[in-house]
TIVO-463379 format. One record per residue (C-alpha): y, x, z. Coordinates in steps of 0.25 Angstrom, whole numbers, plus 2048, in hexadecimal, padded with zeros to 3 digits. Layout:
# TIVO-463379
<rec><north>Y</north><east>X</east><up>Z</up></rec>
...
This chain:
# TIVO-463379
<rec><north>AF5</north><east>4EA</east><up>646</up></rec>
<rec><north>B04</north><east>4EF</east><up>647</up></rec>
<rec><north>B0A</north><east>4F4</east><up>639</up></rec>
<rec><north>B0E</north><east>503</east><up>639</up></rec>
<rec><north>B14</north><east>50A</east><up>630</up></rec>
<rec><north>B0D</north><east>514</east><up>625</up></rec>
<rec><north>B12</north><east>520</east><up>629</up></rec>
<rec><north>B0C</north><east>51E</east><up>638</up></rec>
<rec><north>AFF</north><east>517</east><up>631</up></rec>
<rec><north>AFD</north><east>523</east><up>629</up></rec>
<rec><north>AFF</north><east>52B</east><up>634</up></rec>
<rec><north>AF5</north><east>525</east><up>63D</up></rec>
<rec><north>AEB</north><east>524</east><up>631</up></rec>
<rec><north>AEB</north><east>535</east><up>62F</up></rec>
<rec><north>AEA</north><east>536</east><up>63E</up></rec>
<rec><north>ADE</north><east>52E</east><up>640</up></rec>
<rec><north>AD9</north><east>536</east><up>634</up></rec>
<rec><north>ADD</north><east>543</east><up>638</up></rec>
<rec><north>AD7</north><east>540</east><up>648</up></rec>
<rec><north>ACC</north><east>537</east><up>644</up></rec>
């Protein structure tokens, strides 16, 4: 599992919210 940063953690967290 490759680090990332929050910003881009956050991001892909909301968007599987939002489309999931």
């Amino acid at each position: 599992m490759s680090f990332k940063s929050r910003e881009e953690i956050l991001l892909t967290f909301c968007t599987e919210k939002m489309t999931g």
